[in-house]
C-alpha positions as CSV (number, residue, x, y, z in Angstrom):
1,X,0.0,0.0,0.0
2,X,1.2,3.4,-0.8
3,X,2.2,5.6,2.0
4,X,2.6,2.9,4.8
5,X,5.2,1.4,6.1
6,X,4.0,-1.8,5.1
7,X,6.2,-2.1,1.7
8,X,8.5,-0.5,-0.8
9,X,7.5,3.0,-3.0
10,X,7.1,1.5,-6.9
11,X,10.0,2.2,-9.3
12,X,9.7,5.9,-10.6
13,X,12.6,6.7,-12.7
14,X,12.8,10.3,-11.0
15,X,13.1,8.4,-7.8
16,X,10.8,11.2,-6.2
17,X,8.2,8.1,-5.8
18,X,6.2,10.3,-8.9
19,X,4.3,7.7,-11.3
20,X,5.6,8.3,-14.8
21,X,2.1,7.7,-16.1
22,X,1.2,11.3,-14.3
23,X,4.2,13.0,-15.5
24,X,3.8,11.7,-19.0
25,X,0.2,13.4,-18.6
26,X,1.1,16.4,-17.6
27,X,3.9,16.8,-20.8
28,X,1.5,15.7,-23.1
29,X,-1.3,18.4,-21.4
30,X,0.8,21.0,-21.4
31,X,1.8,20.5,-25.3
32,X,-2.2,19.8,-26.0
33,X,-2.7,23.1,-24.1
34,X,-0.1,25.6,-25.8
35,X,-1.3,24.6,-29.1
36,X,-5.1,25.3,-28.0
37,X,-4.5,28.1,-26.9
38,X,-3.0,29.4,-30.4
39,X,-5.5,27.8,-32.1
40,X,-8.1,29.3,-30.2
41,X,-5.8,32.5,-31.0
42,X,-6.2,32.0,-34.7
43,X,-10.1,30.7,-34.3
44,X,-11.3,34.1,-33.0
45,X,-9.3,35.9,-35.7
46,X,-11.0,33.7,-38.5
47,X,-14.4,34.8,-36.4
48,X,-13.4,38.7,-36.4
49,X,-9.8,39.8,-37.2
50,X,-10.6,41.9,-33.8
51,X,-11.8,39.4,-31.8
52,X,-9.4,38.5,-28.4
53,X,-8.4,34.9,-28.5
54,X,-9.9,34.6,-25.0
55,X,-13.5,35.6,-26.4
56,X,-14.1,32.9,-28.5
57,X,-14.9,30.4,-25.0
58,X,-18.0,32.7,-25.1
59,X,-18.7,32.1,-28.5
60,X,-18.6,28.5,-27.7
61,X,-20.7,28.6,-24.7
62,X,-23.2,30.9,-26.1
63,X,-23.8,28.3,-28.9
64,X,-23.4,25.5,-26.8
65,X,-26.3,26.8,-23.7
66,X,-27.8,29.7,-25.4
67,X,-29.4,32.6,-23.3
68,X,-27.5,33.3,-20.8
69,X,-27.4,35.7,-17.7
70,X,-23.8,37.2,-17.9
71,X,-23.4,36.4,-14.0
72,X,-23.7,32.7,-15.3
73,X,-21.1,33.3,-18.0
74,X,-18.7,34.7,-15.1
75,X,-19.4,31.9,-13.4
76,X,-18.7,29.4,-15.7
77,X,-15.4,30.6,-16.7
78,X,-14.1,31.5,-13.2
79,X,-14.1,35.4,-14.0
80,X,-15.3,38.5,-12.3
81,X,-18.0,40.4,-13.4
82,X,-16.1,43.1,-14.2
83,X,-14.3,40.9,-17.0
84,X,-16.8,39.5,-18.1
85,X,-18.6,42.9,-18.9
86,X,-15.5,44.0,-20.9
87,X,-15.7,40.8,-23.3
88,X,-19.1,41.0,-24.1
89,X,-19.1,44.7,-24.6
90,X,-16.3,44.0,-27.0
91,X,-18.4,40.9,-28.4
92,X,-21.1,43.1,-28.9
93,X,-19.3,45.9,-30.6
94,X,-18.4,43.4,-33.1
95,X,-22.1,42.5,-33.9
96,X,-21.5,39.1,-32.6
97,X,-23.7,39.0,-29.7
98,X,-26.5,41.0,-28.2
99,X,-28.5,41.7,-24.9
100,X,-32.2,41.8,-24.0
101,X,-33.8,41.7,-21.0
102,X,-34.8,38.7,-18.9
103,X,-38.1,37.9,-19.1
104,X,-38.1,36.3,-15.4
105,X,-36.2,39.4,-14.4
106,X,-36.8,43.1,-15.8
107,X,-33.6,43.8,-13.8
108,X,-31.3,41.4,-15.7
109,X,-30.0,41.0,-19.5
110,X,-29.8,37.8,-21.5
111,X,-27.0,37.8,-23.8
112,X,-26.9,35.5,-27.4
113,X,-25.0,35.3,-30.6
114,X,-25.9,37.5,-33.2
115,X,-27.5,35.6,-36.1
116,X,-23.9,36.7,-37.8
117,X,-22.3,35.8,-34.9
118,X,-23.9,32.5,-35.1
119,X,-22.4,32.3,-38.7
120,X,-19.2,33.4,-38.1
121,X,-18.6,30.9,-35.4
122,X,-20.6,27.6,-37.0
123,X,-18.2,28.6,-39.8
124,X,-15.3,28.4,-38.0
125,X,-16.2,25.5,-35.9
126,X,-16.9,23.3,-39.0
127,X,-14.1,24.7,-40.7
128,X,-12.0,22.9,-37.3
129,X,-14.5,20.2,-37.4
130,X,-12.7,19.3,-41.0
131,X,-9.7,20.0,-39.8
132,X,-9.8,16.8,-37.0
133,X,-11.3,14.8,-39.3
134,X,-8.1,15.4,-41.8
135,X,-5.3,15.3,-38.8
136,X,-7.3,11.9,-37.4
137,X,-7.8,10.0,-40.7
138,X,-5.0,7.7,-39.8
139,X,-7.5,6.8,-36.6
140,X,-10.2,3.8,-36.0
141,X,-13.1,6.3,-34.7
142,X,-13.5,3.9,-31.9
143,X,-10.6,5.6,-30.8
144,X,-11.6,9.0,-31.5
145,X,-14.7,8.3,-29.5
146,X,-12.4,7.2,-26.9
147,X,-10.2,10.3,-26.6
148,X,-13.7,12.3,-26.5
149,X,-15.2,9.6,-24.1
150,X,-11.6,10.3,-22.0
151,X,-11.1,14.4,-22.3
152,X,-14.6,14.5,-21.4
153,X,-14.0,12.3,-18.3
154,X,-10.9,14.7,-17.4
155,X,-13.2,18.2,-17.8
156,X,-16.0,16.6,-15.7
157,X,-14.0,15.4,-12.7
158,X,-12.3,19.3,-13.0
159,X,-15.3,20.9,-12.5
160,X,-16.4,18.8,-10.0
């Protein structure tokens, strides 16, 4: 058992009792992570050549829930309100998304894509959707349903 007294730590070839398995995960997670975060770069510039590469998670979760309060948006990324005010007033400059008032609440706005910033980012997310399909052609999709079936695994138990 790990942590007792009752055997020996397992063979780590740091020696720092680390499991390579997790230290193979995390290389391989921080590579996966710098190159989202420039394609998510060059995502929002195919959306709007003005758009900030970290507005295009609202553009995705816009799509993805619809209506949303923009307390709830703040919340969902892990973002003050204060930040999240400045995206979307920069979303909505663009003419990508919009506000209207809550129907439960007359104090509160709803904000949702534009119907062209509905087109802008369906065209850019099929235009990626190709892309996986081209860089993954050499994979069973077994497998590719796997790695979803396993990232989404991973983003569950972080938010939880």
């Amino acid at each position: 058992m790990r942590g007792s007294d009752s055997g020996p730590e397992p063979d780590t070839a740091d020696g720092r009792g680390v499991d390579q398995e997790f230290l193979a995960l995390e290389r391989e997670l921080a590579v996966f992570l710098r190159r989202a975060r420039a394609t998510s770069g060059e995502m929002a510039r195919e959306v709007h050549p003005e758009l900030e590469p970290a507005a295009y998670g609202l553009l995705v979760r816009l799509e993805e829930a619809g209506r949303q309060r923009a307390t709830e948006l703040a919340a969902y990324f892990g973002v003050g309100k204060a930040t999240m005010s400045r995206q979307l007033h920069s979303l909505e400059k663009l003419g990508l998304v919009a506000r209207e008032p809550d129907p439960a609440d007359g104090r509160a706005w709803l904000v949702h894509l534009t119907a062209e910033g509905l087109d802008r980012f369906r065209g850019v997310r099929d235009a990626r959707r190709e892309s996986y399909v081209r860089r993954l052609a050499g994979w069973d999709q077994a497998e590719v349903a796997e790695l979803a079936r396993l990232l989404h695994q991973l983003n569950s138990h972080a938010e939880g």
